[in-house]
N, C-alpha and C positions, 0 to 999 in steps of 0.2 A: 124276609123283610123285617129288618128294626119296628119295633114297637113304637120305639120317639120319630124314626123317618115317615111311619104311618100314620102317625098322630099329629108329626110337624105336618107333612105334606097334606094333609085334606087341609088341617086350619090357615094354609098359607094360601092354597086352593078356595076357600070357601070365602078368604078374606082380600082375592086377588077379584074372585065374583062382584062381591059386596063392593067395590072400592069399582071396580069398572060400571056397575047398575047406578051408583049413587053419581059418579062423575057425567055421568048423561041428561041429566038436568043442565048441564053448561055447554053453552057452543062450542062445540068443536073448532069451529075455523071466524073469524070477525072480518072487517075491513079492513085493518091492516096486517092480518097475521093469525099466530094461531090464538086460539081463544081461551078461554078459563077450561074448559072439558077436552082440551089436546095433551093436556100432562099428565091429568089420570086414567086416561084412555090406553096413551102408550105405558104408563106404569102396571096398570090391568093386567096389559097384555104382557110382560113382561115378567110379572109376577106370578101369572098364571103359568107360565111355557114352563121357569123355574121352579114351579111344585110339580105339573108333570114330571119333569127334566127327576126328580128327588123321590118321585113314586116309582118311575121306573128304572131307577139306578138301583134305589132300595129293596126292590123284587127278583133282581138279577141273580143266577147263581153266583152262591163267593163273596154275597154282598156281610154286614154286620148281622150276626144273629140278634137272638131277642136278648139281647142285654138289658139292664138296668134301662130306663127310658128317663128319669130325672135326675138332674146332676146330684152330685152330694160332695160331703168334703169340701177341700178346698174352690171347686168348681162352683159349686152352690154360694158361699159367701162369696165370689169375685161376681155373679150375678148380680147378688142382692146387693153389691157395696153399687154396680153399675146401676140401678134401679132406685134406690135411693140417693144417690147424686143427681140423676135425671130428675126425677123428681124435686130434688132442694132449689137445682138450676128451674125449674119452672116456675114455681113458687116463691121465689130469690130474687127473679128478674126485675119486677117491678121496682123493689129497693134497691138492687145493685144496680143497674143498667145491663140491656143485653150484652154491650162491648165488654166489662168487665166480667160479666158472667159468664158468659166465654170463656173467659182466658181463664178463669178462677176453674170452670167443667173440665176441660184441658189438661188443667194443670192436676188436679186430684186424679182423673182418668188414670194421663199416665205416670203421675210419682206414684198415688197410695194402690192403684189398681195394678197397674200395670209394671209399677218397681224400674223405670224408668230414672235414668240419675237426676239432678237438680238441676243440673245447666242445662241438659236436654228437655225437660220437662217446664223447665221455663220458657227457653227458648220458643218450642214450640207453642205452649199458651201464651207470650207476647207477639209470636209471630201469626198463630189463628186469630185474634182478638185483633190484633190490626192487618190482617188479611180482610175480615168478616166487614170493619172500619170501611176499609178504603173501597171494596169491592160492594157494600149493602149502604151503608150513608152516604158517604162522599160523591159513589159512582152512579149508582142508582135512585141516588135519594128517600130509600127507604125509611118508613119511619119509627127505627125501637125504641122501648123505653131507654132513660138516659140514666135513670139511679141520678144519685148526690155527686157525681161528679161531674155531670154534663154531656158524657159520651158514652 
């Protein structure tokens, strides 16, 4: 068994626990439907089966030896470029609006991370950013921040 599949699986394990104990403070089922504790219930569960599912793959004969367990190289900064985007888009949102921050996350993902071309990588940040639009405000009514431009 992998070192990083031993070390991913318990902490995906222990955080699939934590995340089903904590969602049990919310009903499960209301009067019209399913309630605020039926979405972490089934993610729990879901999350749990998938770290078993990663313990016992990674025990298997013929599975990955004990390699390396933390990325390095180029692996390590395409993390860390994704971890601080995540972070700037968290932080950002309030001044930008969610819909622009969006499409602004998207858009860095895939051009500077993911080396995606410019009309693809547009494309698809003008088309999540008015997907997120039409599908979270307009349909749902939800309500994000809006930043300096309104949306």
């Amino acid at each position: 068994m992998s070192r990083a599949d031993r070390i991913g699986g318990i902490l995906f394990l222990l955080f699939a626990v934590w995340f089903g104990v904590a969602g049990r403070q919310y009903p499960y089922w209301s009067e019209t439907g399913p309630g605020s504790g039926f979405l972490p219930f089934w993610l729990s569960l879901a999350m749990g089966v998938l770290a078993v599912l990663l313990l016992v793959s990674a025990a298997r004969p013929g599975s990955a030896g004990d390699e390396a367990w933390a990325p390095r190289g180029a692996s390590l900064v395409r993390i860390a470029a994704v971890a601080v985007t995540t972070v700037l888009f968290v932080l950002l949102m309030e001044q930008v609006g969610m819909i622009v921050g969006t499409g602004l996350f998207l858009f860095v993902m895939l051009r500077l991370v993911e080396r995606h071309s410019l009309a693809r990588s547009l494309g698809v940040a003008v088309g999540g950013a008015a997907g997120t639009y039409l599908l979270f405000v307009h349909w749902l009514r939800v309500p994000f921040p809006t930043g300096p431009f309104g949306f």
